[in-house]
Gaussian input, Z-matrix of N, CA and C with variables (Angstrom, degrees):
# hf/3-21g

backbone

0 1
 N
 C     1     B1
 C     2     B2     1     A1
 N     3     B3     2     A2     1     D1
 C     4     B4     3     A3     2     D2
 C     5     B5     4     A4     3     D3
 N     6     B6     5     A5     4     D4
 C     7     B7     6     A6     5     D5
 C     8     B8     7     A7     6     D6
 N     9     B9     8     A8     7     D7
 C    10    B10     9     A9     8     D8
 C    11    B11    10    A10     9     D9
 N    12    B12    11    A11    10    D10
 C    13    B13    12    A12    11    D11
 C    14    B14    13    A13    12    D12
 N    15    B15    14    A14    13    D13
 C    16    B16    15    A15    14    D14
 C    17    B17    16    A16    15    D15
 N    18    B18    17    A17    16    D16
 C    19    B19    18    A18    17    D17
 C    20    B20    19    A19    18    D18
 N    21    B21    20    A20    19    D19
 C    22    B22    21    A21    20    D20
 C    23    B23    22    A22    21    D21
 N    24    B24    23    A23    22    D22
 C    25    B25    24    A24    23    D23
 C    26    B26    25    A25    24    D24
 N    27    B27    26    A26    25    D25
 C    28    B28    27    A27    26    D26
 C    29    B29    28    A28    27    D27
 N    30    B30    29    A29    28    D28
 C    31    B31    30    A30    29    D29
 C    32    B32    31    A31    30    D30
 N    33    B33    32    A32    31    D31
 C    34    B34    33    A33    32    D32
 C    35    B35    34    A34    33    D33
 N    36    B36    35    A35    34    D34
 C    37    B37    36    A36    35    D35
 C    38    B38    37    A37    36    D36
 N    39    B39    38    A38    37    D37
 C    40    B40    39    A39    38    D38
 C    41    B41    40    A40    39    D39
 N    42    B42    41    A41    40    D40
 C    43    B43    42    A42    41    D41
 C    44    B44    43    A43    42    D42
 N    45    B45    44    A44    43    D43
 C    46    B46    45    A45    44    D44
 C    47    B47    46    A46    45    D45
 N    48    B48    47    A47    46    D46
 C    49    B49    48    A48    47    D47
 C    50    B50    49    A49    48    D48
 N    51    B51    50    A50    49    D49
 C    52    B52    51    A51    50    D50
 C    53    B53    52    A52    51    D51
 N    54    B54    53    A53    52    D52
 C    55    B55    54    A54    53    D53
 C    56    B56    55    A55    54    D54
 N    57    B57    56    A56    55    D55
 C    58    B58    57    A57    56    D56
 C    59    B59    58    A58    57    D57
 N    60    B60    59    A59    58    D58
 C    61    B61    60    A60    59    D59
 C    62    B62    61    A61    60    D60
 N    63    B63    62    A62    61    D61
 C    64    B64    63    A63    62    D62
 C    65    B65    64    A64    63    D63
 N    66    B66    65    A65    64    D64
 C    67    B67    66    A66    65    D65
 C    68    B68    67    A67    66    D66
 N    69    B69    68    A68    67    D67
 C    70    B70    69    A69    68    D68
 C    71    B71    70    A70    69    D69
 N    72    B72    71    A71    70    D70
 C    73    B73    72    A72    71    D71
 C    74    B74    73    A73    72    D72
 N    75    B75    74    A74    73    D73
 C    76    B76    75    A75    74    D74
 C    77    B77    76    A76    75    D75
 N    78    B78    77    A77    76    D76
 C    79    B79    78    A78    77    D77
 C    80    B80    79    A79    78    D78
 N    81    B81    80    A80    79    D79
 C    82    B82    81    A81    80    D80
 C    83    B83    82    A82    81    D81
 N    84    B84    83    A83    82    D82
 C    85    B85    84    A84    83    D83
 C    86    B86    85    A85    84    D84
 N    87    B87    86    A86    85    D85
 C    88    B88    87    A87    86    D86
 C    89    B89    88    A88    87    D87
 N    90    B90    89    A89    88    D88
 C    91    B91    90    A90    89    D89
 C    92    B92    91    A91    90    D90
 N    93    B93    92    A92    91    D91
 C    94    B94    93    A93    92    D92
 C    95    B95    94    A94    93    D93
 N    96    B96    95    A95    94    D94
 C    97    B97    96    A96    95    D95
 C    98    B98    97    A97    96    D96
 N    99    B99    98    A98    97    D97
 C   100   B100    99    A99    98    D98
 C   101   B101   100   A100    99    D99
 N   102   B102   101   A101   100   D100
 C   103   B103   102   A102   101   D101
 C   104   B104   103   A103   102   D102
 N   105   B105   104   A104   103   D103
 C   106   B106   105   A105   104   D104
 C   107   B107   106   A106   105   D105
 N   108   B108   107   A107   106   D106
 C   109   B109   108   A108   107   D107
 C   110   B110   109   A109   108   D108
 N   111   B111   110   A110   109   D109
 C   112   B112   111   A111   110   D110
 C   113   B113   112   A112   111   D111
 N   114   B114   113   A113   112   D112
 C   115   B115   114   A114   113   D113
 C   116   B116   115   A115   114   D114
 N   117   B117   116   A116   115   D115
 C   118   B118   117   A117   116   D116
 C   119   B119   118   A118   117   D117
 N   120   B120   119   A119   118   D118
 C   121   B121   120   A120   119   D119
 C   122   B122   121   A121   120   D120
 N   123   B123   122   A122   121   D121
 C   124   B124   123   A123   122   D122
 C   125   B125   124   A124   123   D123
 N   126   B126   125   A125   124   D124
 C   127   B127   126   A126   125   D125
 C   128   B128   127   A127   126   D126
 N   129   B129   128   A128   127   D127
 C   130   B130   129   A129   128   D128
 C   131   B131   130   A130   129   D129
 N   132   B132   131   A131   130   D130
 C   133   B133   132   A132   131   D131
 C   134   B134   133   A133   132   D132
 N   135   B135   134   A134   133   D133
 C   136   B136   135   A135   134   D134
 C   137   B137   136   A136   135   D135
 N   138   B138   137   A137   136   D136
 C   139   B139   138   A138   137   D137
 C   140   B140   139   A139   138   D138
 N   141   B141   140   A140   139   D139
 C   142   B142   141   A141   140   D140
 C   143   B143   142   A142   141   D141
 N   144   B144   143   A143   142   D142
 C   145   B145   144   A144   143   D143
 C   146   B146   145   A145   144   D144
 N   147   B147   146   A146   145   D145
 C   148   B148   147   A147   146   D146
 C   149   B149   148   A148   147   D147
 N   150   B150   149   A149   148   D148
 C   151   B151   150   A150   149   D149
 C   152   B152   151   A151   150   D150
 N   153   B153   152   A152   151   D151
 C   154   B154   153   A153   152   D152
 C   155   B155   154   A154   153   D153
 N   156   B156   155   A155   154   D154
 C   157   B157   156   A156   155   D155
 C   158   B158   157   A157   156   D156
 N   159   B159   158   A158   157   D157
 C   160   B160   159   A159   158   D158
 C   161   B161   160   A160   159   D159
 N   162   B162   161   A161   160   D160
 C   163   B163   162   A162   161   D161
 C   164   B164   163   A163   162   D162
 N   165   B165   164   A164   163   D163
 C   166   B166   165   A165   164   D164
 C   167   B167   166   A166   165   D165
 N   168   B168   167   A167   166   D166
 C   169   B169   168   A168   167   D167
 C   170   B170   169   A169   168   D168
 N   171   B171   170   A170   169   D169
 C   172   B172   171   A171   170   D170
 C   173   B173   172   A172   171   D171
 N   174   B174   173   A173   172   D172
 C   175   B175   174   A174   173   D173
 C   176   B176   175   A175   174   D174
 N   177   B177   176   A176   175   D175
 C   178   B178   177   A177   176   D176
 C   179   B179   178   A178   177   D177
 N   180   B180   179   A179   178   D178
 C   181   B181   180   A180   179   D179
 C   182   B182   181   A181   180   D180
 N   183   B183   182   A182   181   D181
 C   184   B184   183   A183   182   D182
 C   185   B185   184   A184   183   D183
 N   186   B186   185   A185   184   D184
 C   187   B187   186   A186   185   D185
 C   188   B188   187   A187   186   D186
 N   189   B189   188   A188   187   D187
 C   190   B190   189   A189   188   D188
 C   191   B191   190   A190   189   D189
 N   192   B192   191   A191   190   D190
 C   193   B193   192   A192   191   D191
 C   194   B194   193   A193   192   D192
 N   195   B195   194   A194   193   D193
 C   196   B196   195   A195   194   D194
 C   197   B197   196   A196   195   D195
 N   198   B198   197   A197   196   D196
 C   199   B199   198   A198   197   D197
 C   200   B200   199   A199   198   D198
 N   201   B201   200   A200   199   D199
 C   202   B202   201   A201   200   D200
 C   203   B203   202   A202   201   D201
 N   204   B204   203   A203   202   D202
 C   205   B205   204   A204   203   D203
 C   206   B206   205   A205   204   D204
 N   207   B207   206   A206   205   D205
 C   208   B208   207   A207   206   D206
 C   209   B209   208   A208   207   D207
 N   210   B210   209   A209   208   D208
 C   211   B211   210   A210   209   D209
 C   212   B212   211   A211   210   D210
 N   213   B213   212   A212   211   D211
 C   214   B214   213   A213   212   D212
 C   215   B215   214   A214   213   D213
 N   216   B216   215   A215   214   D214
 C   217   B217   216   A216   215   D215
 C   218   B218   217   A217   216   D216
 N   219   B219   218   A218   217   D217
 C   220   B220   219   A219   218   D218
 C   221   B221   220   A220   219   D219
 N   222   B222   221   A221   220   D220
 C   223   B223   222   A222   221   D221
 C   224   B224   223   A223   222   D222
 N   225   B225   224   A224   223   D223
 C   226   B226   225   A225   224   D224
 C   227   B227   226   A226   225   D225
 N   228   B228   227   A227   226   D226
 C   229   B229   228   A228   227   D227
 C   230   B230   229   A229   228   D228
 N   231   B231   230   A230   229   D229
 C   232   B232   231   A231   230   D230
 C   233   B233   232   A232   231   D231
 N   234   B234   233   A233   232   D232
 C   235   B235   234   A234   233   D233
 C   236   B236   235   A235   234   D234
 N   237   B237   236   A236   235   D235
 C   238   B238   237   A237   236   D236
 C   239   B239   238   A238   237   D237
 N   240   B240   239   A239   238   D238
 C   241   B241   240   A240   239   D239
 C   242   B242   241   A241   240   D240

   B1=1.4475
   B2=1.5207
   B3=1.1598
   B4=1.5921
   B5=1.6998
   B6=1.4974
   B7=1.6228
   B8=1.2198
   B9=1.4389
   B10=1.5548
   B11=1.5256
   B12=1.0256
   B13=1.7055
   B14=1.4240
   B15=1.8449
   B16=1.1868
   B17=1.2100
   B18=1.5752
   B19=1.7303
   B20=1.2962
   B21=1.6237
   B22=1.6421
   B23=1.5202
   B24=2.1754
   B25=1.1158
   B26=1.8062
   B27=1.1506
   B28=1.5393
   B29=1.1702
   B30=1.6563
   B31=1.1092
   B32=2.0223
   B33=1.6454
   B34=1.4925
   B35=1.5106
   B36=1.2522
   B37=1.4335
   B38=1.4914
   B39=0.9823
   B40=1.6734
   B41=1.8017
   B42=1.2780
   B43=1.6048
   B44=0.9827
   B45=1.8164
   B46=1.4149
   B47=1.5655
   B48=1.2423
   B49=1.7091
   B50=1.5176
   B51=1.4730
   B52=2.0615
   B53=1.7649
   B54=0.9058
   B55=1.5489
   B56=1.8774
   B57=1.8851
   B58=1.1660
   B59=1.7799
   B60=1.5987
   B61=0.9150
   B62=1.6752
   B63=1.0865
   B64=1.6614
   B65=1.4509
   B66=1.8096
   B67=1.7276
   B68=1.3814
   B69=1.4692
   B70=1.3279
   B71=1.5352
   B72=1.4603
   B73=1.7265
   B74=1.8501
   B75=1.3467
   B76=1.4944
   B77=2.0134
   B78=0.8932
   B79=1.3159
   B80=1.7651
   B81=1.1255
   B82=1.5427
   B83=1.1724
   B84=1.3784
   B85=1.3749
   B86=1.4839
   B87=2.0605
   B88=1.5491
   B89=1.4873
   B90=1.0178
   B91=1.5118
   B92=2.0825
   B93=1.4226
   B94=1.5722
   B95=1.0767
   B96=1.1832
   B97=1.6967
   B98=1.2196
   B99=1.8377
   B100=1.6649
   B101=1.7473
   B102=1.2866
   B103=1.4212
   B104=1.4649
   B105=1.2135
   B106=1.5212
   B107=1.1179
   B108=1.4144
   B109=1.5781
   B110=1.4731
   B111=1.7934
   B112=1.4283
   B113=1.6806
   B114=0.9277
   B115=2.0483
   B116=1.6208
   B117=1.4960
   B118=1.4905
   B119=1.7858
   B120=1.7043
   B121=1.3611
   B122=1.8782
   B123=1.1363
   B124=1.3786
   B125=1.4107
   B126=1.1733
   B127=1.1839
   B128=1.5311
   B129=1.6464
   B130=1.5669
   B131=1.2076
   B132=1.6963
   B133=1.4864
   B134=1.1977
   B135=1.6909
   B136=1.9241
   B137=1.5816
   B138=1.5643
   B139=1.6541
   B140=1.5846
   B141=1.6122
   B142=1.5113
   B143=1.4315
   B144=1.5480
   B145=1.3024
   B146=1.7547
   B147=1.5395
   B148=2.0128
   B149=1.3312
   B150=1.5707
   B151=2.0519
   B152=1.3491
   B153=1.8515
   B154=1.7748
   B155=1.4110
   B156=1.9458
   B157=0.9314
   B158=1.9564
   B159=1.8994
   B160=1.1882
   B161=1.8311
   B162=1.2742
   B163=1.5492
   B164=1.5556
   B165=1.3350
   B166=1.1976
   B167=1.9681
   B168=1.6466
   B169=1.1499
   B170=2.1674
   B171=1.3183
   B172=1.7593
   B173=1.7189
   B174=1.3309
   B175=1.5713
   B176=1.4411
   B177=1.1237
   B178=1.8754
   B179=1.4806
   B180=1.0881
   B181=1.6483
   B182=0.8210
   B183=1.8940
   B184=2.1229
   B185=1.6842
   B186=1.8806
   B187=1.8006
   B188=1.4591
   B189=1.3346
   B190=1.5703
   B191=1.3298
   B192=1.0881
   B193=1.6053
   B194=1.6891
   B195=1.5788
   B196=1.7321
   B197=2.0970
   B198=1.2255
   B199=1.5023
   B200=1.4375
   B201=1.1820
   B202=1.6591
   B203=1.4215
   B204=1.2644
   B205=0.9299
   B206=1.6078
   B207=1.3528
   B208=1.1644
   B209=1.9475
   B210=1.1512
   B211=1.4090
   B212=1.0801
   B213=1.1864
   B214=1.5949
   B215=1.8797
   B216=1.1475
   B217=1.8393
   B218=1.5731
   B219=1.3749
   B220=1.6520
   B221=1.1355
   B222=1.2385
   B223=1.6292
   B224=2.0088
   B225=1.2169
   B226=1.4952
   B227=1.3407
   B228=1.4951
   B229=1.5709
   B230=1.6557
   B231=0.9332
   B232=1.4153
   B233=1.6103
   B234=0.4918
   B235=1.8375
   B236=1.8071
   B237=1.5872
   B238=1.5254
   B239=1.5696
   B240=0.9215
   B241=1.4902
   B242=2.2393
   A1=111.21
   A2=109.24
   A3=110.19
   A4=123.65
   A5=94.37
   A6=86.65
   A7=135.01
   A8=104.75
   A9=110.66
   A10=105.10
   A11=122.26
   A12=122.39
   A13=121.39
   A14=89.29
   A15=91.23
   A16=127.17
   A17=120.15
   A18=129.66
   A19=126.20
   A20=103.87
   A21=119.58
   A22=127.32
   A23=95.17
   A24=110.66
   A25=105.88
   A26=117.79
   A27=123.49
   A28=104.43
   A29=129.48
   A30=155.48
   A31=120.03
   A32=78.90
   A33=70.91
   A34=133.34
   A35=111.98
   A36=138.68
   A37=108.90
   A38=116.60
   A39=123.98
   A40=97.70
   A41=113.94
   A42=89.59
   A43=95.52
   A44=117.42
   A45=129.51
   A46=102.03
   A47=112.74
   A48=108.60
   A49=86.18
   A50=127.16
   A51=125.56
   A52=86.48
   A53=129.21
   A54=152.16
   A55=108.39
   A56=94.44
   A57=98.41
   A58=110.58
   A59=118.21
   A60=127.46
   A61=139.28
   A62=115.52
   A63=120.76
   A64=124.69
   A65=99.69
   A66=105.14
   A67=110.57
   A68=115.98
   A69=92.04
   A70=89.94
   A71=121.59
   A72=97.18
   A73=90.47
   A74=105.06
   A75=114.20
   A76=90.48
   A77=124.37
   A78=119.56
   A79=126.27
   A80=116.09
   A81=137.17
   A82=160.12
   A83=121.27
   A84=156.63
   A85=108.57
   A86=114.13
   A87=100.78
   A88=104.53
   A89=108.35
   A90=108.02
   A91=89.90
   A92=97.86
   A93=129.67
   A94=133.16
   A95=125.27
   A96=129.24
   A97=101.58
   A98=105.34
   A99=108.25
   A100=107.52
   A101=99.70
   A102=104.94
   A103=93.35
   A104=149.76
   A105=121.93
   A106=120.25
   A107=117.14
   A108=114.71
   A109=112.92
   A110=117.63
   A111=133.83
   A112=118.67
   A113=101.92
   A114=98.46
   A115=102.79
   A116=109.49
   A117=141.00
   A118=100.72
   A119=114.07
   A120=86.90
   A121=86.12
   A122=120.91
   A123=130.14
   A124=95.98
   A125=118.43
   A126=144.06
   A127=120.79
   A128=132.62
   A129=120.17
   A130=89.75
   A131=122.34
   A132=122.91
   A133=89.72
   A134=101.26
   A135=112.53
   A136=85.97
   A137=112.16
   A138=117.53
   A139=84.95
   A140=90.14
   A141=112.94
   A142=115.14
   A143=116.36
   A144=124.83
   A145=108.86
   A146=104.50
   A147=115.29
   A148=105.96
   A149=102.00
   A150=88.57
   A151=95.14
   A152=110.68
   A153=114.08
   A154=113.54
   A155=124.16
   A156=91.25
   A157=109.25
   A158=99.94
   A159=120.38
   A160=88.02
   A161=109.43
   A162=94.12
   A163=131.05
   A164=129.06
   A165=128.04
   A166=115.44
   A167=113.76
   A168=92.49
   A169=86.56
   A170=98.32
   A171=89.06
   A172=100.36
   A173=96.15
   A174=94.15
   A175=100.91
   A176=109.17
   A177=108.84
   A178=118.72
   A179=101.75
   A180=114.50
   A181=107.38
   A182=94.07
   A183=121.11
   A184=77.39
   A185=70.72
   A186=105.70
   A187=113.02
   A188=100.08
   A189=111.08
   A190=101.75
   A191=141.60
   A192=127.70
   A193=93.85
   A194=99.85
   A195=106.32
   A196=88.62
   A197=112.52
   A198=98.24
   A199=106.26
   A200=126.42
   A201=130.05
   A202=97.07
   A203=137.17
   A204=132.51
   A205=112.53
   A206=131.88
   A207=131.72
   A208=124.34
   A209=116.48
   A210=139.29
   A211=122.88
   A212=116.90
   A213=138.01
   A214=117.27
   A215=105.51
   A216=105.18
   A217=101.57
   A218=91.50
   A219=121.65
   A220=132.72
   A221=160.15
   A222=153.23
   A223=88.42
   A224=106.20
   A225=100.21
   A226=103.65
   A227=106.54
   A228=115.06
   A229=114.48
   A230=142.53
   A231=142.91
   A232=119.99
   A233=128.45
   A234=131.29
   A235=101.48
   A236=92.83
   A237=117.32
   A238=126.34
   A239=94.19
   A240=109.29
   A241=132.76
   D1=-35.70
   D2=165.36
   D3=-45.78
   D4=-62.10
   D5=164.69
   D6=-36.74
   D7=-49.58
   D8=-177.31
   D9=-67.25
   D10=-41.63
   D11=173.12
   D12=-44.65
   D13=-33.08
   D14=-177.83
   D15=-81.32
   D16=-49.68
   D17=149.21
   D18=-7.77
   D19=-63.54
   D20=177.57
   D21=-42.91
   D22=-42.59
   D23=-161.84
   D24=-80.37
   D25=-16.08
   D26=-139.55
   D27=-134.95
   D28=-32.22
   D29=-161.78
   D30=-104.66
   D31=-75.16
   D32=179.95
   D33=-129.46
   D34=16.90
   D35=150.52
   D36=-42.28
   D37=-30.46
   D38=-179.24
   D39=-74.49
   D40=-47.41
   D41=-170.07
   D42=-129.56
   D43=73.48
   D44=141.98
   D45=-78.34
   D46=-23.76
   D47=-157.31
   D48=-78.94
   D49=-48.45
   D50=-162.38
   D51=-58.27
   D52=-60.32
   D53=-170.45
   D54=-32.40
   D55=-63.08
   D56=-179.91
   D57=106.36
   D58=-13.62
   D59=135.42
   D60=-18.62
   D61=109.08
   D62=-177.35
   D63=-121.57
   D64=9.26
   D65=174.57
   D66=174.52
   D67=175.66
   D68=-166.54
   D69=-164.06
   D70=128.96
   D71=-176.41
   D72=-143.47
   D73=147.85
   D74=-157.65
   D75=-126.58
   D76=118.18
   D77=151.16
   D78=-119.52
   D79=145.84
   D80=169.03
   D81=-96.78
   D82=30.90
   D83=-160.22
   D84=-50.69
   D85=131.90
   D86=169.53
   D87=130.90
   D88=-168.46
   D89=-167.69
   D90=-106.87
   D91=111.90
   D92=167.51
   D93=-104.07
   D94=90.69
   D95=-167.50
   D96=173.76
   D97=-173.08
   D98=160.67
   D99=-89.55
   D100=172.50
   D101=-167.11
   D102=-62.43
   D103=-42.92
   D104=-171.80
   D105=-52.76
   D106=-41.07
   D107=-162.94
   D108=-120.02
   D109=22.61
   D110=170.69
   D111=-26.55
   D112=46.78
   D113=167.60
   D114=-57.32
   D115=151.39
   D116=130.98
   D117=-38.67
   D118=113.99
   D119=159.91
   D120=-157.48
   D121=-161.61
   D122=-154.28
   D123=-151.00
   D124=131.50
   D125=-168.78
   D126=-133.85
   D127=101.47
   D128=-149.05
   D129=-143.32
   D130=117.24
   D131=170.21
   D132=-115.91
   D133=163.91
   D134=-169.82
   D135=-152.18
   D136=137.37
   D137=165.63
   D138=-145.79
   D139=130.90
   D140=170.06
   D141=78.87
   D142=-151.42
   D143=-170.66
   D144=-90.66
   D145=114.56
   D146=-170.64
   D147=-131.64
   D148=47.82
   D149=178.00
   D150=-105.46
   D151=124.68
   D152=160.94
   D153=-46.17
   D154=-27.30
   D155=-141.64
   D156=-109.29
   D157=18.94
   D158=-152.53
   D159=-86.50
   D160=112.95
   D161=165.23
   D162=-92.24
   D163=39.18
   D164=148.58
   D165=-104.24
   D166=21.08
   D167=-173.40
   D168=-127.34
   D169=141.78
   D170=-178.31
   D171=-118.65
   D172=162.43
   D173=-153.19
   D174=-125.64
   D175=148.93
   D176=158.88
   D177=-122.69
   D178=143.11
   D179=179.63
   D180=-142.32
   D181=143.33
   D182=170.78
   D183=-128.93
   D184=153.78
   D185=141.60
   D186=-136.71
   D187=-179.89
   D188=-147.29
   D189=-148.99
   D190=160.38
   D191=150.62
   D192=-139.57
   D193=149.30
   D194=-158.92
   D195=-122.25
   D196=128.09
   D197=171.65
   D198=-99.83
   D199=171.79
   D200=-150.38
   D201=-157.60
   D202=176.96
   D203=162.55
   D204=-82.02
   D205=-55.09
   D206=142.59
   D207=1.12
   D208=-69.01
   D209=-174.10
   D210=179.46
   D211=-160.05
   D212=177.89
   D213=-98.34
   D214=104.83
   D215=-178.98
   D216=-118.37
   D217=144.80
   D218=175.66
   D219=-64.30
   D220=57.92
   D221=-119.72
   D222=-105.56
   D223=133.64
   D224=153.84
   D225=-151.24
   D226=168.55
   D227=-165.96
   D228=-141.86
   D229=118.39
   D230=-175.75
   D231=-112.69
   D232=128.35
   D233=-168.36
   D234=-143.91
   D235=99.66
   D236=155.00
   D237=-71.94
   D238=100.25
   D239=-178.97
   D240=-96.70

């Protein structure tokens, strides 16, 4: 998940503006770790503008579910536009 933090941050944050992009919110749901110490845990990155409740910004959303050896985790993706 770092990587991807990292991409976002360095990478492509620069052409949210060509894009038209105004936010971007990544969450990670599920058992996260190595298999010894596999907790349930939640994982929530946010770049830019992510309020549900702003009505000039319209949004798209997926989910996903990723299997692991570990378990089953939740991928979702939101893109403020």
């Amino acid at each position: 998940f770092r990587f991807i933090r990292y991409l976002f941050n360095n990478y492509f944050q620069f052409m949210f503006k060509e894009l038209g992009v105004k936010g971007f919110k990544v969450k990670l749901k599920g058992k996260i770790s190595v298999a010894g110490n596999s907790r349930k845990r939640s994982i929530l990155y946010r770049i830019g503008k992510t309020s549900h409740a702003s009505n000039n910004l319209k949004v798209v959303h997926t989910t996903d579910t990723i299997v692991t050896f570990t378990g089953v985790m939740g991928f979702q993706v939101w893109i403020f536009y």
